[in-house]
N, C-alpha and C positions, 0 to 999 in steps of 0.2 A: 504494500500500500504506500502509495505515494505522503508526502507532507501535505501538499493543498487539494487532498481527498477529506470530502466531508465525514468525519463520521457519523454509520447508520443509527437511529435509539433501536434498542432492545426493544422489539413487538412480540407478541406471540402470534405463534404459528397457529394455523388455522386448524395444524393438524392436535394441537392439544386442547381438546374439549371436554377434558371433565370426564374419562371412560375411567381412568381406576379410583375415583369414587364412585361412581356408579356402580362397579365390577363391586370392590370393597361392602356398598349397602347390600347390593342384592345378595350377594355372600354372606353377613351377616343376618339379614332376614331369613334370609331361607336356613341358617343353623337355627332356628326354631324351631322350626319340624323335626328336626334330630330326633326327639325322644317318642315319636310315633313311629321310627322302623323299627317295631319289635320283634325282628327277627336280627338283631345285632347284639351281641353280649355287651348289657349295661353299662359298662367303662366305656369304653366305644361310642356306648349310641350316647351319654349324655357328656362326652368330653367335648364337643363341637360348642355346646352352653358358655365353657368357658372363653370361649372365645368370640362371641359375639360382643360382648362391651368392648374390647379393643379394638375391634375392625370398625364397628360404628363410630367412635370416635375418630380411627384416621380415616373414614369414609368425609367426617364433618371437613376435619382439617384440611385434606387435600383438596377436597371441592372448595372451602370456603379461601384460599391461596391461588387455586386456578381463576377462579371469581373475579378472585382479586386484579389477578395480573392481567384477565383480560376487560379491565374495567378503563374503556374509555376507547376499546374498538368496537365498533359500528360491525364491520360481518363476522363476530364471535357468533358461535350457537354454544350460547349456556343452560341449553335442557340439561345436557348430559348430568353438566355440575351440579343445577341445584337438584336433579333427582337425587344423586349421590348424599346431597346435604339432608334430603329429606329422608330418605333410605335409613343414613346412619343417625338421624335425632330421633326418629321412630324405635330403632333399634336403643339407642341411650335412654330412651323416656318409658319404656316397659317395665324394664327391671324397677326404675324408680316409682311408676306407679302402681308396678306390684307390692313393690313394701311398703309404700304408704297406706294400701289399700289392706294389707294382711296386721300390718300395726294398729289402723282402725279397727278393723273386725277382732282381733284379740282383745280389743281394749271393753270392748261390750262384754 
């Protein structure tokens, strides 16, 4: 590169849209259904459980970073991301309104 070559800003590529939070939520979602293949030996079938909070969260973060970056171009397509976003806060707000919901119900 020459000296009186402009340099280019950093854009994002058209080609990153938000697929591995997307990929991330729907992975987590669907480790939900884990404990309904009763044909899997126990350890097995509900070790996928533990792992659904941490993929929902990098499901949030990596969609809410892509978001980011591609905030302020015009032919971004940010389905992909905020699926991803919604995938993985669906997947983080479960577990929390399970126990709030079984700490009420205990509490009666």
């Amino acid at each position: 590169m020459k000296p009186d070559q402009p340099v280019e800003e950093a854009q994002v590529s058209h080609g990153e849209t938000g697929v591995v939070s997307l990929a991330l939520g729907v992975a987590a979602v669907a480790m939900y259904g884990s404990p309904f293949l009763s044909f899997l030996p126990p350890l097995i079938r509900n070790f996928p459980l533990y792992l659904t909070l941490p993929l929902g969260i990098c499901a949030i973060v990596f969609g809410a970073c892509t978001l980011h970056r591609m905030r302020g171009d015009e032919g971004a397509d940010r389905r992909r991301a905020r699926a991803g976003v919604a995938l993985g806060t669906v997947t983080v707000a479960v577990p929390i309104i399970l126990v709030v919901w079984l700490e009420w119900a205990l509490q009666r």
